[in-house]
MARDO-378240 format. One record per atom (N, C-alpha, C): x negated, y, z negated; residue in one letter. Coordinates in steps of 0.05 Angstrom, whole numbers, plus 5000, padded with zeros to 4 digits. Last residue first. Example, Ala and Ser with C-alpha at 12.3 -4.5 7.8 and 13.67 -1.06 7.14 Angstrom:
! MARDO-378240
474349554858s 472749794857s 474250014843s 473648864844a 475449104844a 473649344844a 
END
This chain:
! MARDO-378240
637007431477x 638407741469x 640107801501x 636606921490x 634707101458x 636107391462x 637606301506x 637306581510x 637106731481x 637405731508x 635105901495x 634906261500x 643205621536x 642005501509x 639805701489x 642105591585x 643005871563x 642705861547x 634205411609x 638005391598x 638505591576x 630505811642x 630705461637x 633905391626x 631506281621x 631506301651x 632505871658x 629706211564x 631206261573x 632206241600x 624506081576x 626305911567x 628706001566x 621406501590x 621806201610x 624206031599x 622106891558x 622906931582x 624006671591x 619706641514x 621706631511x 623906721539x 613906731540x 615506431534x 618306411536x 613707211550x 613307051580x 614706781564x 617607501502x 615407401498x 616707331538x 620808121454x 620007951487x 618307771490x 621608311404x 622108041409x 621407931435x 619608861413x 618508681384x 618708411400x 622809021459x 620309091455x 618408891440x 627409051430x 626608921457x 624408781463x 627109451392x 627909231383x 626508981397x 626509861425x 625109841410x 624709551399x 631709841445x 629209811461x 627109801450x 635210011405x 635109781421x 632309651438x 633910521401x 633010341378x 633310011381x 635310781446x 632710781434x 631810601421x 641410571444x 639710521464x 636810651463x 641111021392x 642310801392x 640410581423x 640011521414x 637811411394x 638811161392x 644311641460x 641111541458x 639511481438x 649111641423x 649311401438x 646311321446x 647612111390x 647911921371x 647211611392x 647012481438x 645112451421x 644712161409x 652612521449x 650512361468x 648412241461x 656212241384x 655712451409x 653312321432x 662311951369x 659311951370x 658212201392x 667612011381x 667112071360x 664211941357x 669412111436x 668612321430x 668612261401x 669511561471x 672711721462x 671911891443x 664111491484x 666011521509x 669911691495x 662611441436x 661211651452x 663411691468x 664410881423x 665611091405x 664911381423x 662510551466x 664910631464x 665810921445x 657310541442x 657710671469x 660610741476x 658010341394x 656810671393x 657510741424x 659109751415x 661309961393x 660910291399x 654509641439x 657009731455x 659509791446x 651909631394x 651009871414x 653609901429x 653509261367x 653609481361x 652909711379x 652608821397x 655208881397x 655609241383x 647208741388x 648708841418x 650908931414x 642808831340x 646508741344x 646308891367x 637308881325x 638808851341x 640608661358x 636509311278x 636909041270x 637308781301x 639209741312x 636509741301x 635709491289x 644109581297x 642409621333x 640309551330x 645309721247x 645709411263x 644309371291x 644810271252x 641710061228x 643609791241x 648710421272x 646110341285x 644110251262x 653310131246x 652710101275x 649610101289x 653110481204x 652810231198x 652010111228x 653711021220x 651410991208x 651210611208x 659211011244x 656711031267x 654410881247x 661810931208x 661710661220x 660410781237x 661111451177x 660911161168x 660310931186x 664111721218x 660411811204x 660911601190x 668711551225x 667611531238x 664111521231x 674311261189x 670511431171x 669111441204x 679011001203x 677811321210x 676011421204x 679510551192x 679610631166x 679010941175x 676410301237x 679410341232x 680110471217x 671110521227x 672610541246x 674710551245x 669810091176x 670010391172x 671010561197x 670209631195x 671609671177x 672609981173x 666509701235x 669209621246x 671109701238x 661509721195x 662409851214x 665709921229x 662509141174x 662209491157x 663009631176x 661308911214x 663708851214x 664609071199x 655309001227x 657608991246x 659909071244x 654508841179x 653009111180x 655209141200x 655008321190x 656008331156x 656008641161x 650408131233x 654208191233x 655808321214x 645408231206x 647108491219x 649708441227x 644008191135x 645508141157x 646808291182x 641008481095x 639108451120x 641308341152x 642808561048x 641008391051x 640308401069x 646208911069x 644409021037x 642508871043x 650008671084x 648908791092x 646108811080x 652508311045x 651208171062x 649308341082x 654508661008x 652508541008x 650608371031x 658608771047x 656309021041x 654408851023x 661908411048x 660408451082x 658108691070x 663508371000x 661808131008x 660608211034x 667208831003x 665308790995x 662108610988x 670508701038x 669008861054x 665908851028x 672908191014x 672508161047x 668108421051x 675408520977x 673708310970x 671308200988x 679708771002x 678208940984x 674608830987x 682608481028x 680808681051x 679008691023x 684307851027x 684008061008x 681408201021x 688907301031x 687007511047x 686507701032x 686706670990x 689006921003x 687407111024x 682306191023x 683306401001x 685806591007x 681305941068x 681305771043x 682205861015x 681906491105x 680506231106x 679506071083x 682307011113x 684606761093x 684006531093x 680407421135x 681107211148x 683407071138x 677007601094x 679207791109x 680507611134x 675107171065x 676907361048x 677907621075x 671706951098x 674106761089x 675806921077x 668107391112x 669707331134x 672107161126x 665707451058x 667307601069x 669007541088x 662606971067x 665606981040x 666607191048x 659307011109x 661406751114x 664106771086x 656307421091x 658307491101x 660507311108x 654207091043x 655707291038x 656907391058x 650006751079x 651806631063x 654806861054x 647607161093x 648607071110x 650906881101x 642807251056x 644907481056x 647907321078x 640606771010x 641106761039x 643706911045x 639206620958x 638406840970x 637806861008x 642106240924x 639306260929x 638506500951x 647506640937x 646706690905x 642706500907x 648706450987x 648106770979x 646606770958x 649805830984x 647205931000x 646906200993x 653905880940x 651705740943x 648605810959x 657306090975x 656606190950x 654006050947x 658005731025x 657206001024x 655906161012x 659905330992x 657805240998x 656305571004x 665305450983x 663605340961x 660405470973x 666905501027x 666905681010x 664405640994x 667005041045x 665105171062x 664605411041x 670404761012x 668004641011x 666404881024x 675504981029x 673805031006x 672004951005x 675704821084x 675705181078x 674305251055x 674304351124x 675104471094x 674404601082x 673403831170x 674404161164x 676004151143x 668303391161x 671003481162x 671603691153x 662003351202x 663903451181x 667103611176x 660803191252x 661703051234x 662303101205x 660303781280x 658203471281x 658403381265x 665204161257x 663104001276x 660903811266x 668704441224x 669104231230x 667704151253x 668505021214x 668604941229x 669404631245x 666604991156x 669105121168x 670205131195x 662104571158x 665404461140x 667404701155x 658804831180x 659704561199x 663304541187x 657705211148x 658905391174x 660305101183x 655904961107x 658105181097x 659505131127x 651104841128x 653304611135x 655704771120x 647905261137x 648505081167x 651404911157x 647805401081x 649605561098x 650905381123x 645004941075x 646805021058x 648905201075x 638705071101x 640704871101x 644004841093x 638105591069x 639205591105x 640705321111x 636605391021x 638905691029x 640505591051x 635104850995x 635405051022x 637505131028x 635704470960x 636204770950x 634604880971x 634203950964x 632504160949x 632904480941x 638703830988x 639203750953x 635803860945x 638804051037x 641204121014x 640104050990x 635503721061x 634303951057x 635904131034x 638503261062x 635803231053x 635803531045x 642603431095x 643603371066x 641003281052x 640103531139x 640903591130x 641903621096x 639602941161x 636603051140x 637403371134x 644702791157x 642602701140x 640702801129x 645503001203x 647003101179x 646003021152x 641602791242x 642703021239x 642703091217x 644002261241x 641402281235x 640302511232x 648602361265x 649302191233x 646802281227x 648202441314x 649102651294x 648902551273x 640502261337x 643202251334x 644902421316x 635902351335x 636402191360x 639702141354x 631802911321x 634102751306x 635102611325x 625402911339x 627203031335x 629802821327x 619202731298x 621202641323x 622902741322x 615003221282x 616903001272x 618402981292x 611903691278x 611703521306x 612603151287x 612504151248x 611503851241x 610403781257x 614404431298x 611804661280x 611704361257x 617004291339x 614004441349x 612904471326x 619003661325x 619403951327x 617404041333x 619003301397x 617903291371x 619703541364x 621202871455x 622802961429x 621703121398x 615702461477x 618002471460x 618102751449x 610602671501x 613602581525x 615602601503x 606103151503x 607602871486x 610702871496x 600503321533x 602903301538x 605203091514x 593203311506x 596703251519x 598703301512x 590303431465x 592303611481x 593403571512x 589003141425x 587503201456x 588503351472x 593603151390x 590503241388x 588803251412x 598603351436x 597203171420x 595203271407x 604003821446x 601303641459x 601003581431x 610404071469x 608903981440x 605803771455x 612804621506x 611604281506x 610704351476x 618105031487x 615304921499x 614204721491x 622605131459x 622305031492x 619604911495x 621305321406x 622405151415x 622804991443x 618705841424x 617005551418x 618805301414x 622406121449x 620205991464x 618805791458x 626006131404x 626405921424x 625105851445x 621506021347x 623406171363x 625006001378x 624305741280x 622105731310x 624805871333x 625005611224x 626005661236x 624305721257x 623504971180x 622005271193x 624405371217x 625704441151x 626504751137x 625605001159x 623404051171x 621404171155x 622704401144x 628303861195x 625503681183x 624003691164x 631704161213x 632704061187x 629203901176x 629904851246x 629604491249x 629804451217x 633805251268x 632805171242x 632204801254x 631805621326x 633205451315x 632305361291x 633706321352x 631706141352x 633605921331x 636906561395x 634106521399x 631906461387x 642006401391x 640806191403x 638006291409x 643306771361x 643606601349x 641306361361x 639607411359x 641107201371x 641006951358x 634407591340x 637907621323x 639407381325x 628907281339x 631607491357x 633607401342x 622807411304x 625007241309x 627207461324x 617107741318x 620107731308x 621607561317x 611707251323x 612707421343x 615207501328x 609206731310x 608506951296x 609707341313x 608706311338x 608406451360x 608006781341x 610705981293x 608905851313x 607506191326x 614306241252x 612506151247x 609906021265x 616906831278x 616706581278x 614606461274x 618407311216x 617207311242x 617606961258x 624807631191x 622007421192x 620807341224x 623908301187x 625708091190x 623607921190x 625608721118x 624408651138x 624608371150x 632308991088x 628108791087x 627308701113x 634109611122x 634109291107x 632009201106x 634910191084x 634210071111x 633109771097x 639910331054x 638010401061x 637610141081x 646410421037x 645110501072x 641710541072x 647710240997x 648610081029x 647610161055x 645310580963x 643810260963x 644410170990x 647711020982x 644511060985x 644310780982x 653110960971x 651910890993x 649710970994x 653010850913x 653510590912x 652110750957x 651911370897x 649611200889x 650110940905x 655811570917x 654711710920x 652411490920x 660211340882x 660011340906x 657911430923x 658111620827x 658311250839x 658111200863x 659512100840x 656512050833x 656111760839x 664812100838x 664312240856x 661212120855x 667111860787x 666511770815x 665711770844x 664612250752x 663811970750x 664811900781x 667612630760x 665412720770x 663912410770x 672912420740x 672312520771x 669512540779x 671612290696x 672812010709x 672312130740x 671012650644x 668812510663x 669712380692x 675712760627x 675013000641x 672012950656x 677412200615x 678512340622x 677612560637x 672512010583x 673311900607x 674912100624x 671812120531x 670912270550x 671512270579x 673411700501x 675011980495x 675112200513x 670011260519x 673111260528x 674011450527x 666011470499x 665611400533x 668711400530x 666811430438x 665611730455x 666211700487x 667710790434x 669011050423x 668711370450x 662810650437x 665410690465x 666610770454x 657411190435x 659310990428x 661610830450x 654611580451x 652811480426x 654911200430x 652611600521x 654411660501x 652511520475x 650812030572x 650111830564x 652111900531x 650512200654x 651012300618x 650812030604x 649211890692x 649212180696x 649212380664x 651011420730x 648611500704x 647911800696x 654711300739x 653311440757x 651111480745x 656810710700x 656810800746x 655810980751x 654810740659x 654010490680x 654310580707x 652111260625x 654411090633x 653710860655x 646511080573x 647611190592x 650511080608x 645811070499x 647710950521x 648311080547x 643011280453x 645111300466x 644311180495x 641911210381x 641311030414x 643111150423x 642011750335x 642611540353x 641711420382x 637912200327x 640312110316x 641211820316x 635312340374x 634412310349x 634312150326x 639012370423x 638112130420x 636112130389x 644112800390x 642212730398x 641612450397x 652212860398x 649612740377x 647412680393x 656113020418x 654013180417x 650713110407x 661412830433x 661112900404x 658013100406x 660412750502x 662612730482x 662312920465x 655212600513x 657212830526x 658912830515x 650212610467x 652412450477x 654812650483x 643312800489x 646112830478x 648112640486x 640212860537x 638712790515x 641312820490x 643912980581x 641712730583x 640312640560x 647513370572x 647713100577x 645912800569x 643213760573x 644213710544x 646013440547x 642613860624x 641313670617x 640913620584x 648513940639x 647613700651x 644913560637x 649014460616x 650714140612x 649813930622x 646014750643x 644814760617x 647114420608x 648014760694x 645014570689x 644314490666x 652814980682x 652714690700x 649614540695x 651315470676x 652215370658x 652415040663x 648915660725x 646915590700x 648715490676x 652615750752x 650615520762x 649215420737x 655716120735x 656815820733x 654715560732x 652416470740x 652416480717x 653516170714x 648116320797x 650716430791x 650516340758x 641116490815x 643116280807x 645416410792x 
END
């Protein structure tokens, strides 16, 4: 080890039990690690402010550092469907929230008959996993919607964030309300909620436009598990030229599996900023994906209307 080297270690861990500033042991005084890299620790803000200066670089360099180990580890795990106990598909339409009971169900089990206790056939309309009559209308819809809202369902919450910005099945289009509501569904702990505030903040949808804000609501939403929110990271970091950025976000979105991200990585391969390598583990991790979610059900139902397609 270089004489520099060892002067760099002997600072670093006189750091740790000292205030990098003035010098004073933890003996002495409580000291205070810094908040963004944690790396040195002060007795004061006095000491943190005085220090800032000849800290401020290596401090950011270590933040950054810490802030993409959180964005790039690998997300919580996905939920399975409650009937068929099989991964749920990404896809939107491959599986559906019934407002009844709150359960989300694939779309095989969605398709497939509901029977009785004797196991018949049941002609009406049920959900598969109550077996409550399905909603016979939109008013009757939005209702048991706004049932599931006032217990404080995430998912409910989001469904109607998305109706207000959208303006469907009888809710009037309004940017802030959806906002609102967004917040609402992230903060009980629905990552999906957070990319709907990113998308209003690089959009302008009810707010000014503000990339900054945008990208950082799409990294939470990552964080949590969202793969558009992971998508759009990606996109972000593409234009922005990070190529090794927006590959890495691309395929933990594959791997999650976002189509769209594969045919990002296949593009990027084709104009030489992914390599062959990077495009096959990508279509690896797809198939893998494939693999988890296939069912003969979800086959049938799909093939039955587009409605139930799953990937």
């Amino acid at each position: 080890m270089s004489t520099a080297e060892d002067d760099n270690s002997r600072d670093n861990i006189r750091n740790i039990f000292a205030c990098a500033n003035c010098g004073k042991g933890e003996e002495s005084v409580k000291l205070k690690s810094c908040t963004a890299c944690k790396l040195v620790k002060y007795c004061s803000r006095d000491c943190q402010i005085a220090h800032r200066p000849q800290h401020k670089k290596e401090c950011r360099k270590r933040a950054t550092e810490l802030h993409d180990i959180e964005l790039f580890k690998p997300p919580p795990p996905t939920e399975d469907c409650p009937i068929c106990f099989q991964r749920l598909p990404t896809l939107n339409t491959g599986s559906q929230y019934n407002s009844c009971c709150g359960k989300t169900i694939c779309s095989g089990c969605s398709y497939a008959p509901v029977y009785d206790n004797q196991g018949n056939t049941v002609a009406e309309s049920k959900c598969a996993f109550c077996r409550v009559p399905s909603a016979q209308s939109e008013e009757e819809a939005v209702e048991r919607l706004k049932e599931r809202m006032e217990i404080r369902d995430p998912i409910a919450i989001l469904i109607a964030a998305e109706h207000y910005r959208d303006g469907t099945i009888g809710y009037q289009h309004d940017y802030t309300k959806a906002l609102e509501l967004f917040h609402c569904s992230a903060d009980l702990g629905d990552p999906t909620g957070y990319n709907g505030i990113g998308v209003a903040y690089e959009l302008g949808h009810g707010v000014e436009v503000n990339k900054k804000k945008a990208k950082h609501y799409y990294e939470l939403a990552a964080m949590g598990g969202d793969e558009m929110a992971r998508c759009n990271l990606g996109n972000i970091e593409r234009r922005e030229g990070n190529a090794d950025k927006a590959l890495r976000h691309h395929m933990i979105a594959v791997r999650g599996g976002f189509s769209e991200s594969l045919k990002t990585i296949q593009e990027m391969y084709s104009h030489g900023h992914a390599t062959k390598e990077d495009y096959s583990k990508a279509l690896q991790s797809y198939q893998t994906y494939l693999e988890e979610i296939k069912s003969d059900q979800r086959d049938k139902a799909a093939a039955a209307d587009e409605k139930y397609r799953y990937y």
